[in-house]
C-alpha positions in Angstrom: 147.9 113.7 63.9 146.1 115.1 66.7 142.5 116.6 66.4 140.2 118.7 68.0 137.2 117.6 69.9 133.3 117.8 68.7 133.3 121.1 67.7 131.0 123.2 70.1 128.0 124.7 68.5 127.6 129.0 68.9 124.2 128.9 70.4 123.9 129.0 74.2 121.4 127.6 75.3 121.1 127.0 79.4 119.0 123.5 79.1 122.4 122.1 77.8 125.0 120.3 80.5 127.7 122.0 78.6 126.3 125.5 79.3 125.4 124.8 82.6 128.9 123.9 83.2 130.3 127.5 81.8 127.5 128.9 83.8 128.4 127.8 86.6 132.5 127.8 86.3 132.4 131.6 84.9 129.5 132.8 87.2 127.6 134.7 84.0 124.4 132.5 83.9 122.2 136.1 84.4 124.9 137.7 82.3 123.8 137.6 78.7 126.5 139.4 77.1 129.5 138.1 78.7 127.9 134.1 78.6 127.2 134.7 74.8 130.2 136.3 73.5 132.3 133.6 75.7 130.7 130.9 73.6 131.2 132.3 70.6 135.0 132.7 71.6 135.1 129.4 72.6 133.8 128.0 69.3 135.7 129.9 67.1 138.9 128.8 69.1 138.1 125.3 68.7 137.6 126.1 64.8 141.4 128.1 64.6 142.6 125.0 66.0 141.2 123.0 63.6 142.6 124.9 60.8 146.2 125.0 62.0 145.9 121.1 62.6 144.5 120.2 59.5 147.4 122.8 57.4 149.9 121.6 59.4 150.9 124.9 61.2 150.6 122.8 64.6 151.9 119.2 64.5 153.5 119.1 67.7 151.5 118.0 71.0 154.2 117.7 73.9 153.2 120.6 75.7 150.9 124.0 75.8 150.7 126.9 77.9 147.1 128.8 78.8 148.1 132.6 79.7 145.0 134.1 81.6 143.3 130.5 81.7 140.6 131.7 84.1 138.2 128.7 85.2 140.4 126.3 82.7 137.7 125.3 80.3 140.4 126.4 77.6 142.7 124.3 79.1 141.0 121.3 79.1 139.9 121.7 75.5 143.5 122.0 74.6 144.4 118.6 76.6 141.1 117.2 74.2 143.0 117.8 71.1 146.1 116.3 72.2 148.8 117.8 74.3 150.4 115.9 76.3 151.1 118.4 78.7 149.1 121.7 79.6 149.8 124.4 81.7 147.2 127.3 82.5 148.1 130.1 84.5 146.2 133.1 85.7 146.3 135.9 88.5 143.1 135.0 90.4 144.0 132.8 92.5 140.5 131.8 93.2 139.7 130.7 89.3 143.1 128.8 89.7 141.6 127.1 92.6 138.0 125.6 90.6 140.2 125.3 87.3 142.2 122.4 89.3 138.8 121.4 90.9 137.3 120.8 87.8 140.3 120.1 85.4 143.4 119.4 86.8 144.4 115.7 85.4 147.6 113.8 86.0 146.9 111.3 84.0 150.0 110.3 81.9 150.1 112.2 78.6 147.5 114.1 79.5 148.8 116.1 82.7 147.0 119.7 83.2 148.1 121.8 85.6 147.2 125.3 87.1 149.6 128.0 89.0 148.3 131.3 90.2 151.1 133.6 88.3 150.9 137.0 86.8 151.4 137.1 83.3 154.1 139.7 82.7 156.2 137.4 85.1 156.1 134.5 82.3 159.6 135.3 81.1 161.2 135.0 84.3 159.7 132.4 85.3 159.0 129.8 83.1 161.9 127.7 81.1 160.1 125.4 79.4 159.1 125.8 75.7 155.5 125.4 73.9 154.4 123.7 71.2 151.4 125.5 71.6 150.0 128.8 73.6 147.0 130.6 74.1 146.7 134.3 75.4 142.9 135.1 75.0 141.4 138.3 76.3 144.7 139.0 78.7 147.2 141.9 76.6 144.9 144.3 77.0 144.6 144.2 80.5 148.1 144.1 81.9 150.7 146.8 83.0 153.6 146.1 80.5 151.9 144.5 77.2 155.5 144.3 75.9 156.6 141.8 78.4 153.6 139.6 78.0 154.2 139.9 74.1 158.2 139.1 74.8 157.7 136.0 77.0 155.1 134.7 74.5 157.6 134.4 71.5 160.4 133.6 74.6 158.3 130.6 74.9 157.8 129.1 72.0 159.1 126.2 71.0 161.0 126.3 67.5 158.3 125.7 65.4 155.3 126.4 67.7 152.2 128.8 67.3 150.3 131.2 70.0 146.3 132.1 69.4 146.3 135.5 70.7 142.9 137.2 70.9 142.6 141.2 71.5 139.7 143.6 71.7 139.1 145.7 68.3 138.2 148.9 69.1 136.9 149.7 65.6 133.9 147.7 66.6 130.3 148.4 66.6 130.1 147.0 70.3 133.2 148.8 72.0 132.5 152.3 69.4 129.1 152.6 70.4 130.4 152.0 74.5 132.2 154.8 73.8 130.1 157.2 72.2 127.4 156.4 74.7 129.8 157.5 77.7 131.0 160.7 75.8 127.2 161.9 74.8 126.2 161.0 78.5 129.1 162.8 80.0 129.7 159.7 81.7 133.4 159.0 82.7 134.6 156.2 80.7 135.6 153.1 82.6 138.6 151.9 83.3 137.8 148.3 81.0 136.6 150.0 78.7 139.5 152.5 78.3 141.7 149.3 78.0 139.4 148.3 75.5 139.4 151.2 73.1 143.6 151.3 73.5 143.4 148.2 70.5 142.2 148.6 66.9 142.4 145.2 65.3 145.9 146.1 63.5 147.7 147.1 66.7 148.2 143.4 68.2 149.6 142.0 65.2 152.0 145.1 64.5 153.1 145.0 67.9 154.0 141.3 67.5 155.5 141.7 64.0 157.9 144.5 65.4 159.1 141.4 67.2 160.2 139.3 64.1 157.0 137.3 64.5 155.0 136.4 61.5 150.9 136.4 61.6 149.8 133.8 59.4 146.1 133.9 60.0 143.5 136.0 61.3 139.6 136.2 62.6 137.2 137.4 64.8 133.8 137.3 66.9 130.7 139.4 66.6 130.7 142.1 64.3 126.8 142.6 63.8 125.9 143.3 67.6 126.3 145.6 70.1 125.1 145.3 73.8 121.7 146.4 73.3 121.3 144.7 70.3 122.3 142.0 71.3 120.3 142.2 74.6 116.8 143.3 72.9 117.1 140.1 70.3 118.4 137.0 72.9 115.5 134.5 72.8 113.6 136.2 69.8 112.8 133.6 67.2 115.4 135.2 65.4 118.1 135.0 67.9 120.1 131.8 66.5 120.2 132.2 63.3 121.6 135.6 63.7 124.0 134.5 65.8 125.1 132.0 63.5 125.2 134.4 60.7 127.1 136.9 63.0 129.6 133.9 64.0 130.2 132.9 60.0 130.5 136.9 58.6 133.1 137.6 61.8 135.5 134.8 60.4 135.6 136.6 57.0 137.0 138.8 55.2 136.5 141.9 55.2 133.8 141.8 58.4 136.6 140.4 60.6 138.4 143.9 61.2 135.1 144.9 62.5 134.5 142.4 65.2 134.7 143.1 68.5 137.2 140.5 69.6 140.0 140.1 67.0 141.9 136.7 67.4 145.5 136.0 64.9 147.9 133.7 65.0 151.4 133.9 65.3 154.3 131.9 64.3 158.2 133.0 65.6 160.9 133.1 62.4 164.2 132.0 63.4 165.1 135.7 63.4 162.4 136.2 66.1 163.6 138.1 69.2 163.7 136.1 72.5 163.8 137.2 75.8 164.8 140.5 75.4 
């Protein structure tokens, strides 16, 4: 059996290689929001992982496929646990580009490529099947959701399972966004507006209507919003609220208030492919 890597602790903190590294691949090193939310994403995928390892939901490791894999830090912490084969793919061609600068392997059994590829186009262009796939942060922001959602259970493998993370638009983060725009009279932006288009229910409804079956579910930061967030980052009190925010956000019921809603989904044999 496969398992995950040292698990990454939630706490950035910029004196650290690691967090140097993300710095640096993502470019939010001044961005305090975006660098700690990240980690805390990162670390609670790592700990999903874990889970489905350990309970036996993922036992295969031949190949994996990163849907919006960005810089390919993902990626390469999916090659970590054990997959012999990974695939990210992403529409920037330019976070394509440093993902196979900084993680593109060809090592045998642990191969890790990177095309630049939209991610509604998955279903016509990809044959192979996953073991394993990730779509983190990605639904929300593409034309046809419904394709996206189609070529992910297209592309499983019999017997594989997809992490898909979504925004929660019940949040205290993305409901106080919102409210400040409207008492501002400020138009709302267009991320935002994708945002707010997901309560924490909608992903894994839309995936059920499929055939698929969730088997788990969690979540990041349900304590903070921006300002919070900003007005507290390098207080004494900073890291252990974090911590506290990261544990209550995995739990029931504080998890369908976080801001970034992640469940896990496993196609029955009655599952709908590729239509």
């Amino acid at each position: 059996m496969s398992t995950p890597t040292q698990l990454l602790s939630i706490v950035c903190d910029d004196a650290t290689e690691l967090q140097q590294q993300l710095n640096d691949l993502y470019e939010y090193k001044n961005d305090i929001l975006t660098k700690v939310y990240h980690r805390s994403r990162i670390a609670l995928f790592q700990r999903v992982m874990q889970r489905l390892i350990a309970n036996g939901v993922i036992c295969e490791f031949d190949c994996a496929l990163d849907i919006g894999c960005n810089a390919g830090f993902y990626s390469k912490i999916i090659s970590d646990i054990g997959f012999k084969e990974v695939l990210g793919v992403d529409i920037s061609a330019k976070y394509i580009e440093r993902a196979r600068r900084e993680f593109g392997s060809e090592l045998p059994k642990k191969r890790i490529s990177f095309r630049v590829m939209d991610a509604t186009d998955l279903i016509r262009a990809e044959t192979t099947r996953y073991n394993f796939i990730l779509c983190t942060e990605v639904i929300e922001h593409t034309d046809d959701p419904d394709a996206v959602i189609q070529s992910i259970l297209a592309l499983l493998a019999p017997g594989g399972a997809a992490i898909v993370s979504l925004p929660n638009c019940l949040s205290l983060g993305y409901l106080t966004s919102y409210l400040s725009s409207v008492l501002r009279r400020r138009e709302i932006t267009e991320g935002l507006r994708d945002h707010l288009r997901y309560p924490f229910y909608k992903g894994p409804s839309l995936f059920r209507a499929k055939g698929a079956r969730i088997v788990c579910s969690s979540g990041v930061n349900c304590l903070f919003n921006g300002p919070l967030l900003l007005l507290l980052h390098d207080t004494p009190l900073s890291a252990h609220l974090n911590r506290l925010n990261f544990w209550l956000s995995r739990r029931w019921p504080f998890k369908w208030f976080a801001q970034f809603f992640f469940f896990v989904v496993v196609k029955n044999e009655s599952s709908v492919s590729g239509t």
